[in-house]
KEPATOR-966205 format. One record per residue: y, z, x of N, C-alpha, C in turn; residue in three letters. Coordinates in Angstrom, 3 decimals, padded with zeros to 6 digits. Layout:
BEGIN
R      n.Y      n.Z      n.X     ca.Y     ca.Z     ca.X      c.Y      c.Z      c.X rest
R        Y        Z        X        Y        Z        X        Y        Z        X  Ala
...
//
This chain:
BEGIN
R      n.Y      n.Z      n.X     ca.Y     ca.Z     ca.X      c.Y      c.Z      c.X rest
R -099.105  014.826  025.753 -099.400  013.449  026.084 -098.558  012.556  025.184  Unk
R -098.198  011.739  025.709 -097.091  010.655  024.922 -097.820  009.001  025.433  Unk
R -097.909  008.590  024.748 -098.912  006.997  024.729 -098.269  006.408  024.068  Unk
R -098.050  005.278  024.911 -097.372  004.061  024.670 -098.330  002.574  024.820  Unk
R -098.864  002.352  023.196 -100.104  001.113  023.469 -099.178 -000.337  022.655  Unk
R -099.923 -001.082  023.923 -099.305 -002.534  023.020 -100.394 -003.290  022.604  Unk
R -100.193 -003.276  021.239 -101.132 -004.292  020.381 -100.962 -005.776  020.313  Unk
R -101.354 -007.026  020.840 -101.727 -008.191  020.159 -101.474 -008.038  018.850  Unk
R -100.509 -008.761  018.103 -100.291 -008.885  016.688 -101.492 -009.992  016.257  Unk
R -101.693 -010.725  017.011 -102.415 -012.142  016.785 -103.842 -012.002  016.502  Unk
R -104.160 -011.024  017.790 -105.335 -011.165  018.246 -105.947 -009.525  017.845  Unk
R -105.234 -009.232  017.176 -105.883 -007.499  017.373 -106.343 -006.821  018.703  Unk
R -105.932 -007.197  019.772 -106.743 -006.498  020.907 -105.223 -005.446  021.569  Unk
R -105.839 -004.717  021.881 -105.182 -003.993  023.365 -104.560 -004.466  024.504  Unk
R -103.407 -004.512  024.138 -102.836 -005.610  025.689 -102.455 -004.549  026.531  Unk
R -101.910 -003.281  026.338 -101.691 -002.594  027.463 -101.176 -001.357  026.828  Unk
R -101.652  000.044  027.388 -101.502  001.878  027.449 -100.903  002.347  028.253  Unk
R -099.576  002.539  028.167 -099.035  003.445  029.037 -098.585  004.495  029.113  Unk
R -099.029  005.640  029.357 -099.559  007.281  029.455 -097.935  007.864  030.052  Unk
R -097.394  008.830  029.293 -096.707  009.658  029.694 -096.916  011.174  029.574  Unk
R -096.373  012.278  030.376 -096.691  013.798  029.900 -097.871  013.966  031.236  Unk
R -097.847  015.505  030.848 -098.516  016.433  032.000 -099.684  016.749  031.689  Unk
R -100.529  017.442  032.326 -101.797  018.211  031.953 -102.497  018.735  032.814  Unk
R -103.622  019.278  032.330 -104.791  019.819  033.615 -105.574  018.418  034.299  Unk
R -106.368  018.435  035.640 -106.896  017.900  036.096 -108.225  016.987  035.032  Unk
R -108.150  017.752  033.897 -109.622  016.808  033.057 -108.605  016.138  031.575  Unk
R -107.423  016.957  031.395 -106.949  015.604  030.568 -106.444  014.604  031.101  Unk
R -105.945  015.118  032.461 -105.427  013.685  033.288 -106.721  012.208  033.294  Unk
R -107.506  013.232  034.008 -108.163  011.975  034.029 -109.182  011.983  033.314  Unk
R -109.207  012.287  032.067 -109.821  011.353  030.894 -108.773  010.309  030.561  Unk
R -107.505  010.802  030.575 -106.423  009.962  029.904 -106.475  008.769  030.771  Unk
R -106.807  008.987  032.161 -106.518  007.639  032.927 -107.378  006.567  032.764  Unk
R -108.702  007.557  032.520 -110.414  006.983  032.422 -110.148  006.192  031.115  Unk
R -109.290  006.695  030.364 -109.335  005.647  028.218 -108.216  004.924  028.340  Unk
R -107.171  004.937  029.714 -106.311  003.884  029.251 -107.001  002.422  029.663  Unk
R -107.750  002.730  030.647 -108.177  001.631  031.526 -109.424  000.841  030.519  Unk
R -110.284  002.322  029.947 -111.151  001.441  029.462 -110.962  000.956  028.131  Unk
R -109.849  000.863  027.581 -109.320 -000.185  026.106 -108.754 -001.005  026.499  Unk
R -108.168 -001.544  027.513 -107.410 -002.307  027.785 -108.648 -003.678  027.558  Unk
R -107.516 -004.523  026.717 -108.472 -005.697  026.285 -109.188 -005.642  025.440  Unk
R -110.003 -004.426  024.884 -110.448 -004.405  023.728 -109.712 -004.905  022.675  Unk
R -110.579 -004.702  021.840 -109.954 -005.232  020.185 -110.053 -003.507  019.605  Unk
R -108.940 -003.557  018.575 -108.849 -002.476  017.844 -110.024 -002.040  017.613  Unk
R -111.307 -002.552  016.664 -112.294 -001.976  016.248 -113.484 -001.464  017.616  Unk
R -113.109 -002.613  018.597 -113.808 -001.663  020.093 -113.249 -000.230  020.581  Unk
R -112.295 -000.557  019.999 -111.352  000.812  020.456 -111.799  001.850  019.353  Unk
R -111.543  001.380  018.568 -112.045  002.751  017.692 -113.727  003.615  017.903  Unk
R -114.637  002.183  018.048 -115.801  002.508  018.604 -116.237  003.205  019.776  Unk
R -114.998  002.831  020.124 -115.163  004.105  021.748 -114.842  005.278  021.750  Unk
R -113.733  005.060  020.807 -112.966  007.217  020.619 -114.315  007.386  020.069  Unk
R -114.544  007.013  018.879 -116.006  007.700  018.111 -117.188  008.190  019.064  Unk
R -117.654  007.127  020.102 -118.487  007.419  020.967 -118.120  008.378  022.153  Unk
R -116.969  008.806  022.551 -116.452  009.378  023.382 -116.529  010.703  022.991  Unk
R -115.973  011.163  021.606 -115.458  011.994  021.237 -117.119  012.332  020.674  Unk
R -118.059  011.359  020.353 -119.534  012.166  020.314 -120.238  013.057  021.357  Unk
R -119.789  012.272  022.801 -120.592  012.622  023.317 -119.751  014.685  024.002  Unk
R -118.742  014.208  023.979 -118.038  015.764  024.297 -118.387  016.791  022.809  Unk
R -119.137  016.070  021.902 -119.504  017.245  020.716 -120.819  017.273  020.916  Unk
R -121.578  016.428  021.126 -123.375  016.347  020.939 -123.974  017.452  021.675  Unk
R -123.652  018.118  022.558 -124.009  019.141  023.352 -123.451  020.452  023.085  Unk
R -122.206  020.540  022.843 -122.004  021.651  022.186 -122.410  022.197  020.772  Unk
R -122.694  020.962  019.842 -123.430  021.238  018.271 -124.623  021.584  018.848  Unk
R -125.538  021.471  019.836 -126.208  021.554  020.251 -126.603  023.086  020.948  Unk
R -125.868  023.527  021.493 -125.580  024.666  022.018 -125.469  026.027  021.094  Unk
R -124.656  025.426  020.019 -124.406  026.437  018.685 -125.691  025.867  017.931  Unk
R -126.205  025.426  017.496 -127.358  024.972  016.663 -127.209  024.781  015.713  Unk
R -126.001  023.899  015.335 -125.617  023.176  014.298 -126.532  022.212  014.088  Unk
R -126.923  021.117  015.004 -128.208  019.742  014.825 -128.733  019.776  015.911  Unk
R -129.376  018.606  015.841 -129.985  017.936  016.725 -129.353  017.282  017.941  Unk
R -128.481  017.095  017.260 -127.569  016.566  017.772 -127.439  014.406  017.559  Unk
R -128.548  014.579  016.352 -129.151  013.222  016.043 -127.829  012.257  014.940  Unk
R -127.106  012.925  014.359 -126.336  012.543  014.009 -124.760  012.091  014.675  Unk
R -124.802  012.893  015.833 -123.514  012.069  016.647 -124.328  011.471  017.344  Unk
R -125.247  011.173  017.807 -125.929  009.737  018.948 -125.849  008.700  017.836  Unk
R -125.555  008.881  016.599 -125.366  007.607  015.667 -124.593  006.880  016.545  Unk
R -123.321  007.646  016.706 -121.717  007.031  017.130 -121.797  006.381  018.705  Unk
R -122.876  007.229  019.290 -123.220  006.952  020.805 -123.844  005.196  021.166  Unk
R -124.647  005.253  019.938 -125.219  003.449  020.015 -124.660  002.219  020.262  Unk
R -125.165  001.756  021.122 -124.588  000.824  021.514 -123.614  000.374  022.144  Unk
R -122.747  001.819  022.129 -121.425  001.885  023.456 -121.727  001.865  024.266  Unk
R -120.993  001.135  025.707 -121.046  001.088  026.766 -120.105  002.489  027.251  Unk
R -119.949  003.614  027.543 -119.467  004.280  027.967 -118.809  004.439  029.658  Unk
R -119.882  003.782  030.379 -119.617  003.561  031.735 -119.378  005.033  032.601  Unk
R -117.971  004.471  033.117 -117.332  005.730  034.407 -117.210  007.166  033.335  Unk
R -116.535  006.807  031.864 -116.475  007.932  031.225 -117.470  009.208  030.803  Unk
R -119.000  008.567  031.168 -119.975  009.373  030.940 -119.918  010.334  032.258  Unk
R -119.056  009.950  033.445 -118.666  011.663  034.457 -118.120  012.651  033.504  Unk
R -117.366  012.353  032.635 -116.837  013.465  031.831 -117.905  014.450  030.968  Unk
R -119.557  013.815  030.994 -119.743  014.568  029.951 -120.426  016.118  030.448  Unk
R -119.752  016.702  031.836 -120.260  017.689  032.364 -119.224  018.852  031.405  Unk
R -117.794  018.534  031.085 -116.971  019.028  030.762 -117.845  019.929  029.090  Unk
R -118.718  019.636  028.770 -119.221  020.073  027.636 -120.078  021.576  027.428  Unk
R -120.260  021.294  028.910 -120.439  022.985  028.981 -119.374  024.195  029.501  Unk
R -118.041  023.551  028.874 -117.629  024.701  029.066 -116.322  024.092  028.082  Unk
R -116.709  024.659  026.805 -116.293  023.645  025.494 -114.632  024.544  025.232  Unk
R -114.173  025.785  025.888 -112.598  025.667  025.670 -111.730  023.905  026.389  Unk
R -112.836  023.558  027.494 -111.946  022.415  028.084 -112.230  021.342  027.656  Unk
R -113.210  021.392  025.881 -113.200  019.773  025.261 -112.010  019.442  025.113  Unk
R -111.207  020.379  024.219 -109.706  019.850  024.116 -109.031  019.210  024.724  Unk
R -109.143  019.341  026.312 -108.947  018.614  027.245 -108.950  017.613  027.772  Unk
R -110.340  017.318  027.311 -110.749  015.947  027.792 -110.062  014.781  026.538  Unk
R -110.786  015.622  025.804 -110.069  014.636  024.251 -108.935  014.315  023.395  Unk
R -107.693  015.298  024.037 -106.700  015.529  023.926 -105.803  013.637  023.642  Unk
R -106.204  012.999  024.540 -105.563  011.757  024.655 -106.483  010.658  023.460  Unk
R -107.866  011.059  023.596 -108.314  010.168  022.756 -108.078  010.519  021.201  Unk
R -107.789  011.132  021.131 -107.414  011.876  019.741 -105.875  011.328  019.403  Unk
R -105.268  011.468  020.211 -103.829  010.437  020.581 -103.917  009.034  020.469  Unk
R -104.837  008.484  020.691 -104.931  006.913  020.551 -105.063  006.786  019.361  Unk
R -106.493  007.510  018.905 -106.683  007.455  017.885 -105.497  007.533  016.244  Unk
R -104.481  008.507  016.978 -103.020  008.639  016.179 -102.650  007.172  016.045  Unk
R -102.054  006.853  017.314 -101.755  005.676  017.549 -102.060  004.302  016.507  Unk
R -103.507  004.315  016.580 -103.912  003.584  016.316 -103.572  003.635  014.340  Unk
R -103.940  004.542  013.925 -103.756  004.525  012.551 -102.395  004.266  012.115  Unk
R -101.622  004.508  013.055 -100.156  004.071  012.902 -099.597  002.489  013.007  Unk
R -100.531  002.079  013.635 -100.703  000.413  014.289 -100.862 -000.165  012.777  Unk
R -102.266  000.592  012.523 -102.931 -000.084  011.327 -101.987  000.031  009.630  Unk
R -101.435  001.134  009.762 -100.406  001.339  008.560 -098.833  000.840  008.858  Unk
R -098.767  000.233  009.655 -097.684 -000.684  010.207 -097.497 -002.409  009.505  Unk
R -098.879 -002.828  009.545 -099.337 -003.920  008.986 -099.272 -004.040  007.745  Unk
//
């Protein structure tokens, strides 16, 4: 995956993600599902969403292994609006294809720290 995000210098927000590179049918479209839904955010919404995103593709599998409750990633889950992206969270039972899904948000997330050490 190769991501190309444009930041608002001004405003800190997300003006626009544009997705290059191949994949399976569930990184595609997670990748399509997180470009759409940052767009316009502000950096720190954005970050709040990988966190919540990337909870909810772990909360079931810590869950599964019996690591917790799973009470400590619904921390990250609060208060996000997740929306269309909560179709993805079937992908959790069958946790070789988290990578998959998260592959791109994990990429933004690059992105983003690069944005921020840019400044």
């Amino acid at each position: 995956v190769v991501l190309f995000i444009d930041v608002d210098p001004y405003t800190d927000t997300v003006r626009d993600v544009k997705i290059a590179g191949q994949g399976c049918s569930i990184s595609q479209a997670s990748t399509s599902m997180m470009s759409a839904a940052v767009k316009g955010k502000s950096l720190e919404e954005t970050r709040q969403l990988i966190r919540a995103f990337k909870a909810l593709m772990s909360i079931h599998e810590s869950k599964l292994e019996g690591e917790s409750d799973g009470s400590d990633l619904q921390a990250d889950l609060e208060g996000v609006r997740l929306g269309d992206l909560e179709a993805l969270q079937g992908v959790v039972k069958f946790p070789v294809r988290i990578k998959c899904a998260t592959l791109a948000w994990n990429t933004l997330q690059q992105a983003l720290d690069e944005v921020q050490a840019e400044v």
